[in-house]
C-alpha positions in Angstrom: 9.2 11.6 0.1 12.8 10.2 0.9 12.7 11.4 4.2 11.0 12.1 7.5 8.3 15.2 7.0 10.4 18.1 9.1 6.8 20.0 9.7 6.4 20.3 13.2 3.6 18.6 15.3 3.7 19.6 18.8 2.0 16.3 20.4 5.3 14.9 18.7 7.6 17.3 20.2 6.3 16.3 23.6 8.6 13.2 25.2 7.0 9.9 26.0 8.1 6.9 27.4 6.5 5.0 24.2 8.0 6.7 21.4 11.3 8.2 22.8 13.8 9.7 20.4 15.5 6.9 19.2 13.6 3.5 19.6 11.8 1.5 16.8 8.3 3.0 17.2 10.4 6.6 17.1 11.6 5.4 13.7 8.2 4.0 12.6 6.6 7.3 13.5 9.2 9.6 11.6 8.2 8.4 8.7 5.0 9.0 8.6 3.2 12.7 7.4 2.4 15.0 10.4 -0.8 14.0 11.4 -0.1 10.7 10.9 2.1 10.3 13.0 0.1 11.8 15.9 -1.8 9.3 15.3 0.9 6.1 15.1 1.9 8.0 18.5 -1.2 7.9 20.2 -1.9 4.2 18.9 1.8 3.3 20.5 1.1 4.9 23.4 -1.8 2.6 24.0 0.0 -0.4 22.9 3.0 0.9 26.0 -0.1 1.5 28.6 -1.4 -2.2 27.8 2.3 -3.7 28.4 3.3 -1.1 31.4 -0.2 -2.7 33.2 1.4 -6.4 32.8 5.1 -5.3 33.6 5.3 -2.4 35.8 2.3 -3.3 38.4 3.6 -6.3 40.9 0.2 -6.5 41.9 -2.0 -9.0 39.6 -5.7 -7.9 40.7 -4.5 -3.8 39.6 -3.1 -4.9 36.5 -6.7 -7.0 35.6 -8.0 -3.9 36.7 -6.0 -1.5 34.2 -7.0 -3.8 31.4 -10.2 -3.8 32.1 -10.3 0.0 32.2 -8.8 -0.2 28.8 -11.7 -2.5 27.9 -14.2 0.1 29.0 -12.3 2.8 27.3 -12.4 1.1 24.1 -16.0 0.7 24.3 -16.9 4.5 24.8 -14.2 5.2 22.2 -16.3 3.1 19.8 -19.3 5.2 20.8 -17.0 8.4 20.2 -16.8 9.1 23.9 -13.5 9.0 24.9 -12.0 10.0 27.7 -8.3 9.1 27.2 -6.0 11.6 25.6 -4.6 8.8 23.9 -7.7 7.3 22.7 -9.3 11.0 21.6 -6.3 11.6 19.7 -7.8 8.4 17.3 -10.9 10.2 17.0 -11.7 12.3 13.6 -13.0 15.5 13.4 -16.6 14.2 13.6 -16.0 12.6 16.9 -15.8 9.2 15.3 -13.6 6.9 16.0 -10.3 6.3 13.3 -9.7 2.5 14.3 -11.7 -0.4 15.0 -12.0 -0.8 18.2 -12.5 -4.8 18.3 -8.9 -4.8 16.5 -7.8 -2.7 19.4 -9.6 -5.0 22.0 -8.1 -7.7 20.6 -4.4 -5.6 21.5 -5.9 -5.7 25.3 -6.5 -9.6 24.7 -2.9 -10.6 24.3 -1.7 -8.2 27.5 -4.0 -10.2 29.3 -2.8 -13.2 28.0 0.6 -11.5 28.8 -0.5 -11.0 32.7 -2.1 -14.5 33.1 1.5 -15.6 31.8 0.2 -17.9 29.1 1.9 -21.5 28.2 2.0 -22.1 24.3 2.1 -25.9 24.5 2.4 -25.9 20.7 3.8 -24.1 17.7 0.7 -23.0 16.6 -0.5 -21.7 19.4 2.4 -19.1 20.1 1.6 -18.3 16.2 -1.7 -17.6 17.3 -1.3 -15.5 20.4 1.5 -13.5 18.0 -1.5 -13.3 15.4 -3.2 -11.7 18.4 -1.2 -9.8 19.3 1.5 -8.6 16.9 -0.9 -8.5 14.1 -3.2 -6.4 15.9 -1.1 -4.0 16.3 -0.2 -4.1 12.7 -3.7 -4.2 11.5 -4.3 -0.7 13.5 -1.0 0.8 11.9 -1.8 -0.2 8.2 -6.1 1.4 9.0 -4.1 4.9 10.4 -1.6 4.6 6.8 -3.6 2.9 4.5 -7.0 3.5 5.8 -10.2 0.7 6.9 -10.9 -0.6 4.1 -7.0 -1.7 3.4 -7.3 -3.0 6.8 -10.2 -4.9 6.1 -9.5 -6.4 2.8 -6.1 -7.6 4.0 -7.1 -8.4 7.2 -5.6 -12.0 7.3 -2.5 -11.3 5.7 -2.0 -8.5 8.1 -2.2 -10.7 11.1 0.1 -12.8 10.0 3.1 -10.8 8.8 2.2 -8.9 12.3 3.0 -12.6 13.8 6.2 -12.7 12.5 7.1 -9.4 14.1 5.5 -10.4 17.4 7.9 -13.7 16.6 11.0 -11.1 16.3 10.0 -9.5 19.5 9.8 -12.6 21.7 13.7 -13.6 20.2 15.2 -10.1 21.3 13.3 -10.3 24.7 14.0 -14.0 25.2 16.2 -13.0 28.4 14.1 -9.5 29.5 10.9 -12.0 29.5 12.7 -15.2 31.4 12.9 -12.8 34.4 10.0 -11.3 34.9 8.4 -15.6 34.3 6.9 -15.0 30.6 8.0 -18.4 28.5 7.2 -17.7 25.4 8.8 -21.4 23.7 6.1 -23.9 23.0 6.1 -26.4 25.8 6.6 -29.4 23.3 10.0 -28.6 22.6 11.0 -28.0 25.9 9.5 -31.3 27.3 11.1 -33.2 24.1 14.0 -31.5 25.5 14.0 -32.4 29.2 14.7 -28.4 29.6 13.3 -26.2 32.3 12.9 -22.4 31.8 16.1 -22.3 34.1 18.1 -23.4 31.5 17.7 -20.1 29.1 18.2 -17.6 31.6 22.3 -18.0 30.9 24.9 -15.8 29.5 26.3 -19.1 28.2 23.7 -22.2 27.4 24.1 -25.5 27.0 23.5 -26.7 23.4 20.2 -28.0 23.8 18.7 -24.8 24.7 20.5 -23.2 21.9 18.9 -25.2 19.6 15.3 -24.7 21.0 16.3 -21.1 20.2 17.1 -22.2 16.7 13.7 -23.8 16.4 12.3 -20.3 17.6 14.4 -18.8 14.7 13.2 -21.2 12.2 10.0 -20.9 13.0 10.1 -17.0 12.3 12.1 -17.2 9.4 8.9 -19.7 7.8 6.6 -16.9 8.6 9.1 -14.1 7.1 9.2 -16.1 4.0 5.6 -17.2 3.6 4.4 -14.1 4.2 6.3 -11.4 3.1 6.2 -11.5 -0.2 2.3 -11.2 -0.5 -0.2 -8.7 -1.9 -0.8 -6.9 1.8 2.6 -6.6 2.4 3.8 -5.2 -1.1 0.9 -2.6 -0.5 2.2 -2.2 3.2 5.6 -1.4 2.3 4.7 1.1 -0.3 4.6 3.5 2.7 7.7 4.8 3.8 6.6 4.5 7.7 5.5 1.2 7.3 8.6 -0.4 5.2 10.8 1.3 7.8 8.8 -1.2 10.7 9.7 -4.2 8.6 12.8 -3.2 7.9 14.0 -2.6 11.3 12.5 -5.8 12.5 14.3 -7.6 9.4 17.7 -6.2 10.3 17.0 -7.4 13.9 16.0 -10.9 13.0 19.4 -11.2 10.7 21.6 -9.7 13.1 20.6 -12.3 16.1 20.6 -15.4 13.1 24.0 -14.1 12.2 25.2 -15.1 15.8 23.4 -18.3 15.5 21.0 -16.6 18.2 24.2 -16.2 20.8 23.0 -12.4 20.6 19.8 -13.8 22.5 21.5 -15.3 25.7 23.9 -12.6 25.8 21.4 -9.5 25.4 22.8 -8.5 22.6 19.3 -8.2 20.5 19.1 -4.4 20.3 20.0 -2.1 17.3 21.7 0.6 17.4 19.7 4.2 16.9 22.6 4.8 14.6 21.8 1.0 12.4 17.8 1.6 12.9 18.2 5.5 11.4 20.4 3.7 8.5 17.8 0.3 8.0 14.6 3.0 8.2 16.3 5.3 6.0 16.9 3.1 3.0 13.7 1.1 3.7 11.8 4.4 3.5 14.1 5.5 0.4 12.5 2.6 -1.7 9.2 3.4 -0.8 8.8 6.7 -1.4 10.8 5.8 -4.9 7.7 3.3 -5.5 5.0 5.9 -4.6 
């Protein structure tokens, strides 16, 4: 396959906000078989109504109470009752649930983490709330293209080539997440610094805070290279949908490293449909080549 499957699925043909024409999880989703990609839709759209519950509700005891729904939701999905579109469209034919829903708690876990606006006071714990969170998610896409027992097997590498993404993700949204009061630098550098969150929210920084952002940069590029070239991730790759997910996120990482992370105080972070469609292409190209 060196291209998106054209058969038409008609939950995809339906807009929403979580995988609009377009965006990364678009991409990610084109690449994937039919019902596949219903089902990288529905898990997106889960993923969207965790982070729409931490962003889009100014009041903090509604968005503990969304979460918790989600908790409670997860728990009847794992018992095959469902009651969310989204989470029936993860069930089989049998009624049984497609994912494991303690991976999918665990997505829940880091919004909450997200809501409570958690400080990382070192670099290995924003490594492990991206393991939480970003590798979560990752461990749920690779059980939908690769199936459980993939999951399983690679469970650790998964979570942390997942970090790394996560690590990508908090670069681009650097500025997006300094204004609604989510830090996500580890506190160490900021007090070896003498910097205040203040200090980041600029269109032109002063050194030091450039170079915290370097840190953040180095930091991600140790995970790329540490983990990337691993057993899970060859085997991850191999699938078109998937290699177009790293790829993206690769071309995203080298673009804002290319402007010595300028891009990042400037809001310059995004890609281009037009540069995503190119990146997923090719990336997809090679996989389907490999298959």
């Amino acid at each position: 396959m060196s291209g998106p499957d054209r058969e038409q699925d008609p939950k995809q043909s339906m807009p929403s906000e979580a995988v609009r024409p377009g965006t990364l999880t678009w991409f990610v989703c084109l690449y994937a078989a039919t019902g596949l990609r219903a089902r990288l839709h529905a898990l997106f759209s889960f993923r969207h109504a965790c982070e729409m519950a931490v962003y889009r509700v100014q009041e903090p005891d509604i968005a503990r109470i969304k979460l918790a729904w989600w908790r409670e939701e997860i728990e009847r999905y794992g018992k095959g009752h469902a009651v969310h579109p989204v989470c029936k469209a993860l069930l089989d034919e049998h009624g049984e649930p497609l994912l494991d829903p303690a991976t999918m708690a665990r997505v829940v876990d880091a919004a909450q983490m997200d809501l409570a606006k958690t400080r990382y006071r070192q670099p290995d714990d924003l490594l492990s709330y991206c393991r939480l969170g970003g590798g979560s998610l990752l461990s749920l896409q690779a059980e939908i293209l690769h199936g459980k027992a993939f999951a399983v097997d690679h469970q650790d590498a998964l979570l942390n080539i997942g970090s790394w993404i996560r690590l990508i993700e908090l670069l681009r949204d650097l500025r997006v997440n300094l204004a609604v009061g989510q830090l996500y630098l580890p506190l160490q550098w900021l007090d070896e610094s003498g910097l205040t969150i203040a200090d980041f929210d600029s269109d032109h920084p002063q050194p030091a805070a450039v170079a915290i952002t370097r840190l953040l940069g180095q930091l991600t590029r140790a995970q790329i290279a540490e983990h990337t070239d691993s057993v899970a991730a060859g085997k991850l790759s191999a699938h078109p949908s998937a290699a177009a997910n790293l790829a993206i996120h690769r071309r995203m990482f080298d673009k804002m490293h290319g402007s010595d992370y300028q891009d990042v105080f400037l809001g310059k972070t995004a890609l281009s449909a037009f540069e995503m469609m190119r990146v997923s292409w090719r990336a997809a190209r090679r996989a389907a080549r490999q298959d």
